[in-house]
C-alpha positions in Angstrom: -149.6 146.3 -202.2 -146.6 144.0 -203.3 -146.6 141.3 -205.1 -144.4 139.6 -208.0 -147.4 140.5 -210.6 -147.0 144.0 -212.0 -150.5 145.4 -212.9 -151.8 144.3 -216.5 -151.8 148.6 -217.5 -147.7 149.0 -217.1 -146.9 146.0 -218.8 -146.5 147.0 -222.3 -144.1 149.3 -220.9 -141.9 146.5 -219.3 -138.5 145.9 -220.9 -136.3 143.0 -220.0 -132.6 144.0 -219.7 -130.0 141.3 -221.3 -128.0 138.6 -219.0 -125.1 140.6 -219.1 -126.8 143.6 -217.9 -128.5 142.0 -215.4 -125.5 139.5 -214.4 -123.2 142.9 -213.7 -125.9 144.8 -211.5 -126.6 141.8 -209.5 -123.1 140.9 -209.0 -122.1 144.4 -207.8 -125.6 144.2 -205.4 -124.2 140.8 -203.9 -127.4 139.4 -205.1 -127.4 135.8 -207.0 -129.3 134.9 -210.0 -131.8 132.6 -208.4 -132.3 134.7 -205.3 -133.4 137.4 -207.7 -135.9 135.9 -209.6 -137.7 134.9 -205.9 -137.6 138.5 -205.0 -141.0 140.7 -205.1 -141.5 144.0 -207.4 -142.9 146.9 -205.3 -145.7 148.2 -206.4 -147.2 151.7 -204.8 -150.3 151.3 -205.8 -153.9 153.3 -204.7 -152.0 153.9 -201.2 -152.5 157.6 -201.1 -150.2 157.7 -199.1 -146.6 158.2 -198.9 -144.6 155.1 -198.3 -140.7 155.0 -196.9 -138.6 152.4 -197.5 -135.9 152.0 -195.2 -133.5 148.7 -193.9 -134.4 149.2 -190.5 -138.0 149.3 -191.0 -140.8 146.8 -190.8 -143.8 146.5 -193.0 -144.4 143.6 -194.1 -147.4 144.3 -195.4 -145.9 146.4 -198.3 -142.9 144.3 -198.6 -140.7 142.0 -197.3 -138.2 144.8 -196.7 -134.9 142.6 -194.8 -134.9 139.4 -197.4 -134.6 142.1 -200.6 -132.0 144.4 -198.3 -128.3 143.1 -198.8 -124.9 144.6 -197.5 -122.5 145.4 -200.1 -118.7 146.2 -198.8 -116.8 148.0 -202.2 -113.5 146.5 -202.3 -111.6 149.8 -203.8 -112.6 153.2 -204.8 -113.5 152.5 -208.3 -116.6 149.7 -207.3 -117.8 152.1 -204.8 -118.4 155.2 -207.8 -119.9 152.1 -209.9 -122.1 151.3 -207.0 -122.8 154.7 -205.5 -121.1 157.4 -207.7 -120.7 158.2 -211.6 -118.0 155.1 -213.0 -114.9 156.2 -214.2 -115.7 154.6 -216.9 -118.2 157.6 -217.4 -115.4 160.1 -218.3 -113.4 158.0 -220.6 -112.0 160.1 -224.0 -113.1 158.4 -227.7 -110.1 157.0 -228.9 -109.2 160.0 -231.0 -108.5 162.6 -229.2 -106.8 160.4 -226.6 -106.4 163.1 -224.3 -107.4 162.3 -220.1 -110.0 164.4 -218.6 -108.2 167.0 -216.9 -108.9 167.0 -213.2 -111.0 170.4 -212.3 -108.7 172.8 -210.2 -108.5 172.3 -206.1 -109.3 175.4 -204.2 -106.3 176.5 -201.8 -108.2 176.2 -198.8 -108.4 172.4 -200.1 -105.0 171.8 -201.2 -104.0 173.1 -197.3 -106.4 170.7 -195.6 -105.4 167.5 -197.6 -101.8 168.1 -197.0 -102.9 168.4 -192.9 -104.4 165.0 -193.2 -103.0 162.6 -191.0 -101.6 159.1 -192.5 -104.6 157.3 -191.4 -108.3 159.3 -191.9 -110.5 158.7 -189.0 -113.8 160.9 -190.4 -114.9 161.7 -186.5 -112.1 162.9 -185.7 -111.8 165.4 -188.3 -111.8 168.9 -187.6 -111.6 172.7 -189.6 -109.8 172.6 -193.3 -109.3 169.2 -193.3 -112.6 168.2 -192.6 -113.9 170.0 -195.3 -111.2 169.2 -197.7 -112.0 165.6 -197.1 -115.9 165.9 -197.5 -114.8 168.2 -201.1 -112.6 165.4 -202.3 -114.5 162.6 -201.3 -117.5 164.0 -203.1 -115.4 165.1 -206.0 -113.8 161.4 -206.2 -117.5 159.8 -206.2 -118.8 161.6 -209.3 -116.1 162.9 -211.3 -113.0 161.6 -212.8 -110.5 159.4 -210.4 -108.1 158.6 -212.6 -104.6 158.3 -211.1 -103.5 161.7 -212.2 -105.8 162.7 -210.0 -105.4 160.3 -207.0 -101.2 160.6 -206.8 -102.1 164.5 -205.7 -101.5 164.4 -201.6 -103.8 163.2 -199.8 -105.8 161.8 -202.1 -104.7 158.2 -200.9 -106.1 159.3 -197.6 -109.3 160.1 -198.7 -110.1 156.8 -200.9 -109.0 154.8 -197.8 -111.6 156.3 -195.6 -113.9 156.7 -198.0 -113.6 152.7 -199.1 -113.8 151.6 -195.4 -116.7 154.0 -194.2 -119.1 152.4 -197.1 -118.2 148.9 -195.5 -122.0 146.8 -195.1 -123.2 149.6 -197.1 -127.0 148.5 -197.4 -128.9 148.2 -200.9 -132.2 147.3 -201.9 -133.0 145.3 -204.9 -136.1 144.5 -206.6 -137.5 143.3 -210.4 -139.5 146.4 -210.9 -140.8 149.2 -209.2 -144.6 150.7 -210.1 -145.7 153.7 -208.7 -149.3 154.8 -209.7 -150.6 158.2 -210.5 -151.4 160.2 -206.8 -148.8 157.5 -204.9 -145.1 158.2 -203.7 -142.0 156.4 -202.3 -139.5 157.1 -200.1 -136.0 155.5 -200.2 -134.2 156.1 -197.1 -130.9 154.5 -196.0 -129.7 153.0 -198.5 -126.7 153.8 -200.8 -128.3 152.2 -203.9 -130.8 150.8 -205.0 -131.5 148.3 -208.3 -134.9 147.8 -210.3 -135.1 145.8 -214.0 -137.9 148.8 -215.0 -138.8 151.7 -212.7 -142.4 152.5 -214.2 -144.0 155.9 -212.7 -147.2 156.8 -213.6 -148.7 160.4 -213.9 -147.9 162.2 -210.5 -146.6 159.3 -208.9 -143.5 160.3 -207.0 -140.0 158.2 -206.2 -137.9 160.4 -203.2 -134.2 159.3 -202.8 -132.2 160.2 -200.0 -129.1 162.3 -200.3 -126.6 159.6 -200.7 -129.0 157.1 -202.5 -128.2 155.8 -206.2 -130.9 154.3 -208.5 -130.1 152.1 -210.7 -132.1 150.4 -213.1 -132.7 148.7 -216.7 -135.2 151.5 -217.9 -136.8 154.8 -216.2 -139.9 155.7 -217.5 -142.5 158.2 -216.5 -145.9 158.1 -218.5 
């Protein structure tokens, strides 16, 4: 079932994030304010089933899936880790040392296939040690430091154009809270992240993300 009333035994664990919370993770979903609060909690609840989620799919029974999908297109590199990676602002120094994160070391084979990138990165087309030097980086640049000691190694510029334009209309599913009860599972599939004010499991509930997907939420909490 779905509806915008989360069951009376998970409310005590409900939290309620602050505007400015909430304000930054709609923003960065390309959701509004009001459009939000008209949107539908998911609740997997005495299914026994398990449940996928997808943008493509229809079940409007569970949910209406395509009015609480949007299409978010990151503008640069560091809105896409915020979005779907770890935010530089993850691997920021306290003030004292103020010493940057030093970038990991790049294996050879890596170094050789980012200097045979071509000027302009068309993923299909790549083939060999450049292929996998750009899949290395790319993943390297979503979840660890980018900071531009980092990006002014060659072909770095490369890889965050590509990797910028092939998350263009990259889908996202939003929602005010997710409930899944005791013996009930989810599945998100497709999407590249997804946003929840409280993500409440109970017992053996499960939630399944896909490779690429990124939760984010107010408060987690598995009781």
């Amino acid at each position: 079932m779905a509806n915008k009333v989360v069951p009376e035994k998970f409310k005590p664990h409900q939290l309620e994030p602050p505007d400015d919370f909430l304000e930054r993770k709609l923003a960065l979903m390309n959701v509004k304010p009001a459009e939000f609060q008209a949107m539908d909690s998911l609740i997997i609840c005495a299914l026994r089933r398990g449940v996928t989620i997808h943008p493509q799919a229809k079940q409007p029974k569970l949910i209406d899936i395509v009015s609480q999908t949007r299409y978010v297109t990151p503008r640069d590199l560091e809105t896409l880790k915020e979005l779907a990676g770890t935010p530089q602002r993850a691997f920021a120094r306290p003030a004292r040392p103020a010493r940057p994160i030093e970038p990991a070391p790049v294996p050879e084979h890596v170094v050789r296939g980012l200097r045979a990138l071509p000027q302009k990165v068309s993923i299909a087309k790549l083939a060999g040690e450049p292929r996998a030097a750009f899949f290395h980086t790319a993943e390297q640049l979503l979840h660890g430091p980018a900071d531009e000691k980092v990006l002014a190694r060659p072909g770095y510029a490369q890889v965050v154009a590509a990797m910028v334009k092939a998350a263009a209309r990259l889908p996202v599913f939003v929602g005010p809270d997710l409930v899944v009860c005791d013996g009930d599972s989810v599945t998100f599939a497709g999407y590249g992240a997804l946003y929840f004010n409280n993500v409440l499991v109970e017992g053996s509930g499960r939630i399944v993300l896909g490779n690429h997907t990124k939760l984010h939420a107010y408060q987690i909490k598995h009781f």
